[in-house]
C-alpha positions as CSV (number, residue, x, y, z in Angstrom):
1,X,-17.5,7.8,-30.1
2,X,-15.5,8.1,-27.0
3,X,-16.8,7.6,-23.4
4,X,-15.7,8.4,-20.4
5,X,-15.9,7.7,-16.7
6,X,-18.3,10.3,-14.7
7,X,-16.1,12.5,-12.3
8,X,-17.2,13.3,-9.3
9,X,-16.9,16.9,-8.0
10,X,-15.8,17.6,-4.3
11,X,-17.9,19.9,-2.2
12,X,-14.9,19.9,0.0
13,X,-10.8,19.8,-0.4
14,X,-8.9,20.3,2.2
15,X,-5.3,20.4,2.9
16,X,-5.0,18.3,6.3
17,X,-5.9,14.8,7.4
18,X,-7.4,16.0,10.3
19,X,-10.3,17.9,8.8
20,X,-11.1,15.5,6.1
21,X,-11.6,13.1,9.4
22,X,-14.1,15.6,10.8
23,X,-15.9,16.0,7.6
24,X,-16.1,12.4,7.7
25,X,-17.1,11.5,11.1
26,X,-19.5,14.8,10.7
27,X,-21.3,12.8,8.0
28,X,-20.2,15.2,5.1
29,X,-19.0,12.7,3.0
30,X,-16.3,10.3,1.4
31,X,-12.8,10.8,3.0
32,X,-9.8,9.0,1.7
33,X,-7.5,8.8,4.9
34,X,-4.9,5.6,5.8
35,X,-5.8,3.0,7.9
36,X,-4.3,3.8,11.0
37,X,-5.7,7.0,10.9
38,X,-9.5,5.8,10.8
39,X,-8.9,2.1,13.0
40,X,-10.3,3.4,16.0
41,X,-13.1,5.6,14.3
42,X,-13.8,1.8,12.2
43,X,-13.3,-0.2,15.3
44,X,-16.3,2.0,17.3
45,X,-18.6,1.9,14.2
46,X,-18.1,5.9,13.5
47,X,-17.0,5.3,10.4
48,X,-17.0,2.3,7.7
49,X,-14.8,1.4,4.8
50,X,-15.7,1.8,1.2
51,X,-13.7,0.2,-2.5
52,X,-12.1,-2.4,0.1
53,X,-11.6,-4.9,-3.3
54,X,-9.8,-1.7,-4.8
55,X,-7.4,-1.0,-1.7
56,X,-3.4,-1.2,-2.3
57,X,-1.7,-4.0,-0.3
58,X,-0.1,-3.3,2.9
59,X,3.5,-1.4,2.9
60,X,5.8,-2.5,6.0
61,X,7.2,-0.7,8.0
62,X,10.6,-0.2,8.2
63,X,13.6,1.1,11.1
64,X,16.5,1.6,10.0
65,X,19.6,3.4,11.7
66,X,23.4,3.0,11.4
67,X,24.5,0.3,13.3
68,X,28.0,1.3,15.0
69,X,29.7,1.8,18.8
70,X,28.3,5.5,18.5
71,X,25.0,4.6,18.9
72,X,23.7,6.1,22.0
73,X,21.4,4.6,24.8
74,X,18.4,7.2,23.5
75,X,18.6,6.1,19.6
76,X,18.0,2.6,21.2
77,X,15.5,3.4,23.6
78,X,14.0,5.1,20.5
79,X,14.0,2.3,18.0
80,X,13.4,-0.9,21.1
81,X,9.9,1.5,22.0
82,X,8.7,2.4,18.5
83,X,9.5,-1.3,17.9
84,X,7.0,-2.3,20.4
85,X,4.7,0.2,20.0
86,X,4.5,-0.5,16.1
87,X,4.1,-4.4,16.6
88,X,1.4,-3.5,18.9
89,X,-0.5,-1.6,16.8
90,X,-3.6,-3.8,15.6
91,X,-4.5,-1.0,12.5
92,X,-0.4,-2.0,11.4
93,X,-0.9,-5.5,11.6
């Protein structure tokens, strides 16, 4: 006799983040959304985490660009302010 795990049936799907959020924060259910997209909701108490023991590790964050003397002053602005915005970022960190 073979068993298997019960499935559980969505009596929602949607396509974008940002409705699965409202479901969520509209108390309609179980979202699954990353963390930087819920820290704030967390954060204020709107929202809580659930299978924390079952979440994957962290994944850095990479910038990468091609380093050379035709670099201009705007891809540098670019990578020196998302830099600091990203190491700022306490749902990153």
């Amino acid at each position: 006799m073979t068993m298997t795990a019960p499935c559980a049936h969505p009596r929602f799907t949607t396509t974008t983040n940002d409705s699965a959020l409202t479901a969520a924060l509209d108390n309609f259910g179980i979202a699954r959304l990353l963390s930087y997209q819920i820290a704030q909701h967390v954060k204020d108490g709107r929202l809580v985490t659930v299978l924390d023991d079952y979440a994957p590790p962290p994944v850095p964050v990479h910038l990468v660009h091609r380093e050379g003397r035709h670099v201009t002053q705007k891809v540098r602005a670019f990578f020196d302010l998302a830099v600091t915005t990203l190491r700022a970022d306490a749902s990153l960190n």
